[in-house]
C-alpha positions in Angstrom: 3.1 12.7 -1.4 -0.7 11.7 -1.9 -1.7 7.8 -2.3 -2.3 7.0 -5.6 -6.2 5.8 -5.8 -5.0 2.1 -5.8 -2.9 2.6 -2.5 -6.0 4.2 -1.4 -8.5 1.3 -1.9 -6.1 -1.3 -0.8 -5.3 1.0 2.5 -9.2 1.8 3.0 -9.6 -2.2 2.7 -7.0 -2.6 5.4 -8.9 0.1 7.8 -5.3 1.8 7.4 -6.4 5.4 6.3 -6.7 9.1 7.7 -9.0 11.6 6.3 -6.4 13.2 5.5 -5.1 11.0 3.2 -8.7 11.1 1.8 -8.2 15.1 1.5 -4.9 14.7 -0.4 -6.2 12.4 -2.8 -8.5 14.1 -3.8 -6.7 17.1 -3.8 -4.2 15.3 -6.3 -6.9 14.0 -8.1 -8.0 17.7 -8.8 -4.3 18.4 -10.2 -4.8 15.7 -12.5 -7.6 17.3 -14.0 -10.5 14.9 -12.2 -13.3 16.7 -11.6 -16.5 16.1 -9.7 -18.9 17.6 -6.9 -18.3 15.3 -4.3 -14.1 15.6 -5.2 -14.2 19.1 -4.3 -16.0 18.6 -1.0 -13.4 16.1 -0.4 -11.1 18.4 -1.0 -11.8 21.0 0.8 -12.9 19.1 4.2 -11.5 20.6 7.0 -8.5 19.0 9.8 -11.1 17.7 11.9 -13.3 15.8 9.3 -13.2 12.3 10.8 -12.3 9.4 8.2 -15.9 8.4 8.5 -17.2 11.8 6.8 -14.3 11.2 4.1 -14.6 8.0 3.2 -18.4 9.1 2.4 -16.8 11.5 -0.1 -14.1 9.3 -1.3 -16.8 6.6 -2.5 -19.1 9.6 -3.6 -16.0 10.7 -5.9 -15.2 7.2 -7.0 -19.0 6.7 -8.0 -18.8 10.4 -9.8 -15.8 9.5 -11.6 -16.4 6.0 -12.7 -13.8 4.6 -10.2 -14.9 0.9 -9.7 -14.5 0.1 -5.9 -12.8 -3.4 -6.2 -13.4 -5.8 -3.5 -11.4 -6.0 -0.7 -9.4 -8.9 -1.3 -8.1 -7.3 -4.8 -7.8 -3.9 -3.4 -5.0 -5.4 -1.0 -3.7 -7.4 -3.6 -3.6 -4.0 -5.7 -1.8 -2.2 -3.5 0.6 -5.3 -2.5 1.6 -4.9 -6.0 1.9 -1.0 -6.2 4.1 -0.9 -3.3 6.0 -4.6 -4.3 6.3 -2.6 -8.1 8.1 1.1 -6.2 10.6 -1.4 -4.1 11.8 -2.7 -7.8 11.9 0.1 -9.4 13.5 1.8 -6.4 10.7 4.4 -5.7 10.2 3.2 -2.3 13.3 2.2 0.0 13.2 -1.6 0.2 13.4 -1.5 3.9 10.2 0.5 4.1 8.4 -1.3 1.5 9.1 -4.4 3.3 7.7 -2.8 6.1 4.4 -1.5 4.6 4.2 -5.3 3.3 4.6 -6.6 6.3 2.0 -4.4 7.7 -0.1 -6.1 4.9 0.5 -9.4 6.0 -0.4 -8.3 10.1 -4.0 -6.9 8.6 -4.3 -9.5 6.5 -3.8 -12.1 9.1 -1.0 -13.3 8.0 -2.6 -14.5 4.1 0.1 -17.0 3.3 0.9 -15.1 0.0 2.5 -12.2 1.8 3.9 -14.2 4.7 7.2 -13.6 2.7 6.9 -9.9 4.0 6.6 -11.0 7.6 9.9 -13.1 7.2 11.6 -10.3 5.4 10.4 -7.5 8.1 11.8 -9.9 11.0 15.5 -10.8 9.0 15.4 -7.1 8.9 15.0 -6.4 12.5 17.2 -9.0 13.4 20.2 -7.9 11.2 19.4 -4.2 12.0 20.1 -5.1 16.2 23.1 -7.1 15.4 21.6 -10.5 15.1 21.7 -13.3 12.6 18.6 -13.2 10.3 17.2 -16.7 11.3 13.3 -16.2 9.2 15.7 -15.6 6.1 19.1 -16.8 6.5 20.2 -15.8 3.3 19.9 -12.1 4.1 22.8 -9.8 5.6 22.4 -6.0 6.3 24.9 -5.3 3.1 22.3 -7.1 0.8 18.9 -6.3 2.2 17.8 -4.6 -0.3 18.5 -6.7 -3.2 17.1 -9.1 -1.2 13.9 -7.4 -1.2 14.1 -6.5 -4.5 14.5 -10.4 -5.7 11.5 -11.0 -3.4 9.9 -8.0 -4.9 10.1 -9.2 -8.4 9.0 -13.1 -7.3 6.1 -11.8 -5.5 4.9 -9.6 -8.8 5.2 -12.6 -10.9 3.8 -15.0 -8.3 0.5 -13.1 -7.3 0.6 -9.9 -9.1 -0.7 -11.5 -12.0 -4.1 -12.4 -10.3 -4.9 -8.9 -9.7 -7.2 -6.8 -11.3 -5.2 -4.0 -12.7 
């Protein structure tokens, strides 16, 4: 499934993208009925493109469209959300969005607003090898998710707010 263009400036903030995820982008973004020079380039670039070459597109696109590029701090707060948003409303597993967030938190270097994610990701490893979930005691394997979930919903009312959406 393609990144929506908010997962891709938040992952393209985070260094965290492939040109291929470029390529399907914009190849969605076609579906959708976007259209620009630069979007069918994009497109239509080839396996081996590096993400160097696509990124050149991507922001080409973006300009062509009228796609604001948002600073990197709000793209990663952006996408935070998006992902934080899909574990609620149950688009995304809650394990795995706790692990993209966590993965948030690593490349963020450890930003104390997603440091929840980094406690939640190591309950999850500990109750997932047998262990007792010492970074959030709370937390068994039988209510993870809801767990996450809860967390989910405190973190979109806590920091979600201060993001440009």
């Amino acid at each position: 499934m393609p990144l929506s263009t908010k997962a891709i400036f938040g992952k393209r903030a985070l260094f965290q993208l492939t040109a291929a995820d470029y390529v399907d982008w914009a190849g969605e973004m076609l579906v959708q009925g976007h259209d620009s020079n630069s979007l069918r380039i994009l497109a239509g670039l080839p396996s081996s493109a590096t993400a160097a070459e696509a990124e050149d597109y991507f922001l080409r696109s973006a300009r062509e469209l009228g796609l604001s590029v948002p600073d990197p701090e709000t793209a990663v707060r952006g996408y935070a959300c998006e992902v934080a948003r899909q574990i609620v409303e149950g688009v995304v597993a809650a394990r795995d969005g706790v692990r993209e967030l966590y993965r948030v938190c690593l490349a963020t270097e450890y930003e104390p607003e997603y440091r929840i994610w980094l406690r939640l990701d190591d309950a999850l490893d500990s109750l997932l090898s047998g262990e007792y979930a010492y970074s959030y005691e709370s937390a068994t394997l039988e209510d993870f998710d809801e767990v996450a979930r809860r967390e989910a919903e405190k973190f979109i009312a806590e920091v979600c707010g201060r993001a440009s959406e």
